[in-house]
N, C-alpha and C positions, 0 to 999 in steps of 0.2 A: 442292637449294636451298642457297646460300652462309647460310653461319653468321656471325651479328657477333662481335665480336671475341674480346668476354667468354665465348660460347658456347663458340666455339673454341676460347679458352684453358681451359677448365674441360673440354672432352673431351679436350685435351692431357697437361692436369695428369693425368687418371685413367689414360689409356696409359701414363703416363709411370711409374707405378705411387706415386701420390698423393704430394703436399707432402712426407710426412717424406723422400720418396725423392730429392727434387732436395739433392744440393749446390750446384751454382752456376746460374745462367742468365742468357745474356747472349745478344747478335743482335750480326749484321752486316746490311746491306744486303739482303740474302736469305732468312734463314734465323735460325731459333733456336737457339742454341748451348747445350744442357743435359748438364751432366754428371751423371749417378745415383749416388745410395749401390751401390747394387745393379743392375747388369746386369739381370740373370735377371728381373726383376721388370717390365720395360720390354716394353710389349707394341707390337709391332712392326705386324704387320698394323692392329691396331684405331690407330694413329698414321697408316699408309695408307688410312683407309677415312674418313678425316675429310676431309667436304668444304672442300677450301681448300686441302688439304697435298697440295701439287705432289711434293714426295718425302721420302722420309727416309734417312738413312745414320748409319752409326758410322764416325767416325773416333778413333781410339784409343779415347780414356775418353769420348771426348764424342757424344753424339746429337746428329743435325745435322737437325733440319725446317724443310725450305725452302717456304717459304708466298708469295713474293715481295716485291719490293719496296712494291709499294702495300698490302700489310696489314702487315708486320712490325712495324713500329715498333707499329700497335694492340693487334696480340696479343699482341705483347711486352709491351707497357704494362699489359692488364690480367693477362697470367701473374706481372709482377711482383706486380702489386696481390693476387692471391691467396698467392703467397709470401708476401709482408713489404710490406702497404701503407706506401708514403710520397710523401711530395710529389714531385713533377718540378720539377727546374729547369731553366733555360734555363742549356747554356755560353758564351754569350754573354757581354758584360758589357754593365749596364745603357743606359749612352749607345749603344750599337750598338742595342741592342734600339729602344732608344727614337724613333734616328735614322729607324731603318727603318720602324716604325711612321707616322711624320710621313710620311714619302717617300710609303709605300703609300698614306694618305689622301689628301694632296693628290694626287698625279700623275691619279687624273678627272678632278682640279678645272681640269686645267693649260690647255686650253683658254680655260674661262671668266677665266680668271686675264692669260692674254695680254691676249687681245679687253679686259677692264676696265681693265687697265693701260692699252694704247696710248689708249685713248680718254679715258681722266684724264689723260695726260700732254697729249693734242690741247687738253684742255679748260684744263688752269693754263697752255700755252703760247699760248693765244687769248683766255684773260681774264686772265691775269697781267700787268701791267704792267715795261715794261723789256726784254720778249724781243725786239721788234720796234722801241724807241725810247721815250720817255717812258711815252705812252697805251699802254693795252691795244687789242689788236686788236677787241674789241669794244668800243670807247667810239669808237673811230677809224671802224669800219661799222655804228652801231647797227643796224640789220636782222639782223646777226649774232647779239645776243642771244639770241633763242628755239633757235636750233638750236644754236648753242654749249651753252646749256643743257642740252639735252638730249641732247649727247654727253654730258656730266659728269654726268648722271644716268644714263644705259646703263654709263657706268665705276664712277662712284660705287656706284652700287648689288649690284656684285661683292664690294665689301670692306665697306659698311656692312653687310649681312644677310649677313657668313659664316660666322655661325653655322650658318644653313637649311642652304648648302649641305656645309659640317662635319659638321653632323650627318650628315647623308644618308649620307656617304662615309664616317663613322668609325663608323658603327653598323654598315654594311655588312663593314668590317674586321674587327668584333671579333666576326661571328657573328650580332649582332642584325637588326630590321626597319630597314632604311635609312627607310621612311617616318615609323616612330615618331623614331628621329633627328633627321628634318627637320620633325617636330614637337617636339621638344623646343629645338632651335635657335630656332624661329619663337616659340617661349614665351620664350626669351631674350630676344630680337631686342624683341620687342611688348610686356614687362612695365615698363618706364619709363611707357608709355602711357597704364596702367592710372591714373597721377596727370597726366597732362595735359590740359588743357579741351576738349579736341576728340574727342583719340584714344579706340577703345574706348567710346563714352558708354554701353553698355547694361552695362559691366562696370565703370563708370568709381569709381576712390575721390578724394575729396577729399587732399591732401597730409597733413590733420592726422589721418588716418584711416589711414594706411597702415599696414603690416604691419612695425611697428619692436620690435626685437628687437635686446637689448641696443645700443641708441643706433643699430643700423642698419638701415633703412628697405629690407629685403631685397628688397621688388619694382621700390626704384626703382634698382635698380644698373645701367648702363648695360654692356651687356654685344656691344655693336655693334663688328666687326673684333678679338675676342676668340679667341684658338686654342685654349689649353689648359683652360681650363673645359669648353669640350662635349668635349671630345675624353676627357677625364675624363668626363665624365658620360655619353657612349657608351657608355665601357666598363662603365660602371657600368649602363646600361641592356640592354643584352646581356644579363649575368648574372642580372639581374632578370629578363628573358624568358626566361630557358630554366629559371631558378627555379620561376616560377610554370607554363613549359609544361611542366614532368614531372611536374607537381602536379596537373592539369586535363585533363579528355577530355573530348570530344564537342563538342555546343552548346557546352557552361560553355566551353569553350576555346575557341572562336571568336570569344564576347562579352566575356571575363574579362581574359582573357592582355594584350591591348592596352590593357586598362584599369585594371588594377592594375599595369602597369608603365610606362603614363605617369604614374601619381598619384603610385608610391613614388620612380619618376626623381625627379619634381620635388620633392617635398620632399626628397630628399636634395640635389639641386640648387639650390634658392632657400634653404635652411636653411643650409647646409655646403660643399658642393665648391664652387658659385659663388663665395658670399663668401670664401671663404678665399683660390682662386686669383686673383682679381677684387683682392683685395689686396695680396697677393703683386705683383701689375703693379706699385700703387700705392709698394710699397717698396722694388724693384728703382727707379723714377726718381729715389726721394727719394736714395737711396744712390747714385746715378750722380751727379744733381747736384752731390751733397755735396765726393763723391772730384771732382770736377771742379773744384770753389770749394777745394777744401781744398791739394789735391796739385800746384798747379801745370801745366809740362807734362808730368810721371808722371799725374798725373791725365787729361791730351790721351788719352794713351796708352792707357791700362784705358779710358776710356769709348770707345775706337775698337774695341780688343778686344771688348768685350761688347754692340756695337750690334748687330750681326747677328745673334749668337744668339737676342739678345730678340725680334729679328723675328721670327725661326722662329719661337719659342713666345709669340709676339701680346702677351707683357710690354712691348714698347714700347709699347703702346697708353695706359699710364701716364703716358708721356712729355708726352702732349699738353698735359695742364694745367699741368705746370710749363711746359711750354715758350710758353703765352701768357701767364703771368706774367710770363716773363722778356722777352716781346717787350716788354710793358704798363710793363717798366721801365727800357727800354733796348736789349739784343740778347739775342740766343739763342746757346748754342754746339751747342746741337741740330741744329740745321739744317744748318751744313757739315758733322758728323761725318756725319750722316744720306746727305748728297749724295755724301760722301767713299765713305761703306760701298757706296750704290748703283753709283756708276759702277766700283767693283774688282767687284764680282759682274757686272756686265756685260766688264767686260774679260776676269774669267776664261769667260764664258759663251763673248767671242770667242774668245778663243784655242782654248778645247773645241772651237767650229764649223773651227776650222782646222787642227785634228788630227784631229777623227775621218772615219771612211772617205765617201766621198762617195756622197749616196743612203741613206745611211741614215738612222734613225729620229732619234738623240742629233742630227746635223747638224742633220737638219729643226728640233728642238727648238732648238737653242742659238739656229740663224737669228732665232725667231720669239721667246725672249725676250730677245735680247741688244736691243733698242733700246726696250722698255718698263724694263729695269733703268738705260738710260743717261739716259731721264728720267723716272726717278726711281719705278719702281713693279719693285721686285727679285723679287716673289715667285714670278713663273714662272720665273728667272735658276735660283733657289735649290731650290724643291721641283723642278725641274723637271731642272737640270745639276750645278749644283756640290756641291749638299748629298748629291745621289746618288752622286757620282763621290769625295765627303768629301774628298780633297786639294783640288782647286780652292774647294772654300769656307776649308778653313783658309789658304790661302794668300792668297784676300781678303782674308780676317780679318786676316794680317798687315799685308796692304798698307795697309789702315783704321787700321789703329794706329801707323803710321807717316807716314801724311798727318794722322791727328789729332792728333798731337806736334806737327806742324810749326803743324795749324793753332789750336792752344794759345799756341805760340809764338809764333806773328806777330799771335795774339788778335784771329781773323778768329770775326767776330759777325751772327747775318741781325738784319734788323729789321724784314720780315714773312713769312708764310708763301708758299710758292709749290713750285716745279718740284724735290725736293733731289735734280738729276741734274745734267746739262749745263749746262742754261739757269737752274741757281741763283742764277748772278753778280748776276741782278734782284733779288733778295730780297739780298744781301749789304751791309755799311754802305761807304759811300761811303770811297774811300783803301782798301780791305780785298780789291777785288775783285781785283785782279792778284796779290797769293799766294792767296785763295781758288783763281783758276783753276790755279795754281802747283801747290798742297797736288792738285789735285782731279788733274794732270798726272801728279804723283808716285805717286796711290794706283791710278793707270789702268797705267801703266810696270810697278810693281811686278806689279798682279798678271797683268798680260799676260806677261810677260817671264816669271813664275816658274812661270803655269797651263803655257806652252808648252814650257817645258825638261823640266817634270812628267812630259808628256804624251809626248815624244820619248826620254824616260830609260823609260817604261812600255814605249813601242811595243820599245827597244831589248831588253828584258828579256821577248819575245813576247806581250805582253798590251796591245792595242790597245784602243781608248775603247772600240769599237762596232764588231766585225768588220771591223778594219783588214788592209793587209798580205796581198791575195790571199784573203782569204775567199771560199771559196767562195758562187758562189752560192744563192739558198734553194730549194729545192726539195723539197714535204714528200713525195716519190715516194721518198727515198731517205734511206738514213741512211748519213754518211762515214764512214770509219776514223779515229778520237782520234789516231793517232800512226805514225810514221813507223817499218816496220820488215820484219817475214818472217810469213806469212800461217801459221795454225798449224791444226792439222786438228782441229774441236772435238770430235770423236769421240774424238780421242785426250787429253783433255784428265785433266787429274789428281784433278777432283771428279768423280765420278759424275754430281751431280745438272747441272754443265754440259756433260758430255760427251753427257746426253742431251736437252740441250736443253732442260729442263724447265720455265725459267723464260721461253721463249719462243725466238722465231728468235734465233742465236745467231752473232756472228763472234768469231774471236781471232788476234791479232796480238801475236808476243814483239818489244817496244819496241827501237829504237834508242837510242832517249834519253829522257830522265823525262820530259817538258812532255810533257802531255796535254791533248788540245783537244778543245772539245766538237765533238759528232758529228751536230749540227743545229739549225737555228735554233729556238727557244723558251725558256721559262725555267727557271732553276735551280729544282728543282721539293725536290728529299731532299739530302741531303751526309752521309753517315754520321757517327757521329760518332766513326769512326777515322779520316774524312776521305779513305778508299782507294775511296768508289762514291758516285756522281753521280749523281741523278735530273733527265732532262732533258723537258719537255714541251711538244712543238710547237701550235703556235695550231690546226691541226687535233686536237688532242688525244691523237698518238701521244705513248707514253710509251717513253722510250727510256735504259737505264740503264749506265752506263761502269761497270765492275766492275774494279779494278789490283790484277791477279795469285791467286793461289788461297791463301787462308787468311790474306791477311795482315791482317785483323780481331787476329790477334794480336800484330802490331806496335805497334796501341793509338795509332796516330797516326804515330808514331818513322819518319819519313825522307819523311813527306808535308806537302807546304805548300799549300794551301789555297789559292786565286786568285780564286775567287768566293767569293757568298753565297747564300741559300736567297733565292729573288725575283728574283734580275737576271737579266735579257735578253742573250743569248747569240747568237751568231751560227757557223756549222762556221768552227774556225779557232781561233775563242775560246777561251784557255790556262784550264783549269778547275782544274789541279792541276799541281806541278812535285814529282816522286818521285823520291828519291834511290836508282835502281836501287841502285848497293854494297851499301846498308843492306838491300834486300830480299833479295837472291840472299845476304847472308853471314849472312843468319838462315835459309839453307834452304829461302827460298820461290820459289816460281815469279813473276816480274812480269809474266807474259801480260797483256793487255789485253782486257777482253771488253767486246763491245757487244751489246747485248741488246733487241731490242723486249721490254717487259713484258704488253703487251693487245695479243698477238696473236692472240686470240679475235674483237674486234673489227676490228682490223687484219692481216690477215697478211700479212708479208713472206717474202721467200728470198732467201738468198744469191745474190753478185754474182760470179763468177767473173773470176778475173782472174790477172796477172803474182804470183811466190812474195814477189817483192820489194814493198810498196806503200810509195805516199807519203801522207802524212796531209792529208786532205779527199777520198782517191779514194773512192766507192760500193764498201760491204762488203753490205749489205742493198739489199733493191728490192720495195717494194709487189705481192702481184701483182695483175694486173687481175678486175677482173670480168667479167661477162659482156655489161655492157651498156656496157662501155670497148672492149670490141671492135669 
């Protein structure tokens, strides 16, 4: 019966002949890397008889237990914690961390996000006045009202209650119950209501009754198309649930666990995270406006830089109330930077759709949100292509900040709200609209022009959007060869533990050249963190791991550069890594190239016989069949 981790590692530790006896311990992608005070003392057998440990060897001073890819990093984790407990950190740096975080939760959402979009942009293009001539299209067919209506409510209703669906998908992220999530969203979403004359009436408080706490009225915050409060209070809900479930059995946990981690969310949530972030919005606009009245067109400038990002993290939602102020006394400069920002994220959306390989998934995407960002509803443009792909958003972001110079400059002002995409020009002040479309020409130019040069300087350098450039195609029967080279006999290989195949069916191939490409479609699953072995995991759930050369865990990084990230979507073909062979062979190592099913218990393959010479994408492995495939 397979042992958890901690088990594991504490039968390790004792083979290993106990704590005082490790001098170091460290892993690679495979295996445990321990070196002993004392040899003699390391008991070898009882290290093979521990269920998990695929095999054991010495190499020089160091004992090598190869437990696999899908446990190492846990048993690592708690062999260290019995050594010398200390925190883990990510080597990431924070905004990466953070980017990928946003990506992960929206990209569910991305569906709902399209479909709301096109349908608010249908709806301010058929009640907005000025798209089609003076009147709105529905003052012009009144009949049209009711269902114009209520397309703007199937849209509308995507971004007013996305906390619900927030929640859902950020509690899902962080570990927790997605449903408690989209109940703490819905308590977002619904507690203004609590002081409204209608809403709520069996829970309802009077306004002078409300729950105010130092001068602010914590249940009336309106917290409606808000990002980073719940997504904050997600995570803070997670740990709350797995607090109280290691704490509780049986019944008690059944009834308890959901109930002391909605009550403790929400008071840290209506108390603390809400208000704090919920204000946070409010001083990110006051600060925009300011630098915008203050700086001239430097001021254009930083408010076109820093519009999109707020978007991401739903700070603009701050925006709103300065910005009917400023209509209430005159014009707004929100509204073209806004239009400005959306139509560069759709441009860069385009040009994505016209780089990446055709049939694939990124294409299908860019198609469906490149013309909700161009009026004027950016969020599937962004969580969806550019924010993932991170060049094509900065590169927006530039284009924004150079159409909002210009439109600083030529002090183009809206003076009501409506469409901030294409169809703005309505909402813009009279004499204003021809550099308005000018400014809106400029930030479309720029970022088309600069997403596509991006994209064609990437593809040049082998790393295509989305399995560009001959990717093979997908077929989960087979796993390809990473790289172009001479087929190498694994028997004869220079570790033991892959010569015997231990870590499952086994190809290897000595590289022609460094670019290493992944060896099947699925996601970046492990990345070691000497960055020499890939965990790749196809949508039928093989697991399949690229290993670059034997021992060079001790290279510590030095001659590998890194192509992906842990999460992204891969296609055979896909550049995963580019390795500086010289650097490997003149440190004495081998840079054989292994590809490895890891759960070929569940899955098993065999080798694919073939020419000594291969190309990269040919079939190295082959599923075999069953009995009832016959």
């Amino acid at each position: 019966m397979p042992m958890d981790a901690k088990s594991m590692a504490d039968a390790i530790l004792r083979a290993l002949g106990g704590t005082d006896n490790v001098a170091a311990s460290t892993h690679c992608a495979t295996r445990l890397r321990v070196t002993p005070r004392e040899r003699g003392r390391v008991d070898a057998a009882a290290l093979d008889a521990i269920p998990g440990v695929l095999a054991t060897q010495v190499v020089g001073e160091q004992v090598q237990i190869v437990v696999g890819p899908g446990r190492v990093d846990d048993v690592a984790g708690a062999l260290d914690r019995l050594l010398a407990p200390q925190p883990a950190a990510s080597s990431r740096p924070l905004p990466t961390r953070a980017i990928s975080v946003l990506v992960d939760v929206f990209t569910p959402l991305l569906p709902a996000f399209v479909a709301g979009g096109l349908l608010t942009a249908l709806h301010n293009v058929l009640a907005g006045p000025g798209a089609f001539g003076d009147l709105a299209v529905v003052d012009a067919v009144p009949w049209l009202r009711g269902p114009v209506a209520l397309v703007g409510l199937l849209g509308a209703a995507v971004f007013a209650l996305l906390p619900v669906l927030l929640g859902f998908s950020a509690a899902g992220r962080f570990g927790g119950s997605p449903y408690l999530g989209a109940a703490m969203g819905a308590a977002l979403v619904a507690a203004p209501g609590l002081a409204a004359d209608s809403a709520l009436p069996a829970i309802h408080l009077a306004p002078e009754t409300g729950w105010v706490i130092g001068g602010i009225d914590v249940l009336a915050i309106d917290y409606q198309g808000t990002v980073v409060p719940i997504i904050a209070i997600c995570f803070a809900l997670a740990r709350l649930e797995r607090f109280f479930g290691r704490r509780l059995r049986g019944s008690a946990r059944l009834l308890l666990v959901p109930l002391l981690t909605l009550l403790t969310t929400g008071l840290l949530a209506f108390l603390a995270l809400g208000p704090a972030l919920r204000f946070t919005a409010d001083a990110a606009a006051i600060a925009m406006e300011w630098l915008y009245t203050s700086a001239g067109v430097f001021g254009g400038t930083m408010v076109g830089a820093v519009y999109s990002p707020l978007v991401v993290t739903g700070l603009h939602q701050g925006l709103i109330a300065i910005e009917l102020g400023l209509l209430s006394t005159g014009g707004s400069f929100i509204f073209p930077v806004a239009a400005a920002a959306n139509v560069a994220q759709a441009a860069a959306t385009l040009a994505v759709w016209v780089s990446a390989r055709r049939g694939s998934k990124l294409r299908a995407l860019a198609a469906t949100a490149t013309a909700p960002a161009a009026l004027g509803i950016a969020e599937p443009a962004m969580f969806g292509v550019t924010l993932r792909l991170r060049a094509p958003f900065v590169i927006a972001v530039g284009a924004t900040a150079v159409s909002a110079t210009l439109l600083a400059a030529f002090r183009v002002e809206a003076v009501t709200l409506g469409a901030a995409g294409v169809f703005g020009f309505a909402s813009i002040t009279p004499g204003r609209v021809l550099p308005f479309l000018a400014c809106l020409g400029v930030s479309i130019a720029l970022s088309f022009a600069g997403t596509l040069v991006w994209a064609r300087w990437r593809r040049r350098r082998g790393r295509p959007l989305d399995g560009d450039d001959g990717a093979a195609p997908r077929d989960d029967s087979v796993v390809r060869s990473p790289v172009t080279g001479t087929r190498v006999e694994v028997a004869a290989l220079g570790d033991p533990a892959f010569a015997a195949s231990a870590l499952g069916p086994t190809s290897a191939v000595a590289p022609a050249s460094g670019l290493v490409a992944s060896p099947a479609e699925g996601t970046v699953s492990a990345i070691a963190a000497a960055a020499h072995a890939y965990g790749v995991t196809t949508d039928d759930g093989t697991e399949v791991l690229v290993h670059v050369g034997i021992d060079t865990v001790r290279l510590e990084g030095r001659g590998f550069r890194p192509l992906v990230r842990v999460g992204d979507r891969v296609a055979p073909g896909d550049a995963l890594v580019h390795v500086d062979l010289a650097a490997v062979t003149a440190a004495g190592l081998d840079p054989v190239v292994l590809t490895i099913v890891t759960n070929a218990d569940e899955r098993a393959f065999t080798a694919v016989d073939g020419a000594l010479e291969i190309v990269a994408g040919t079939p190295v492995l082959r599923r075999k069949r069953t009995a009832n495939e016959f």
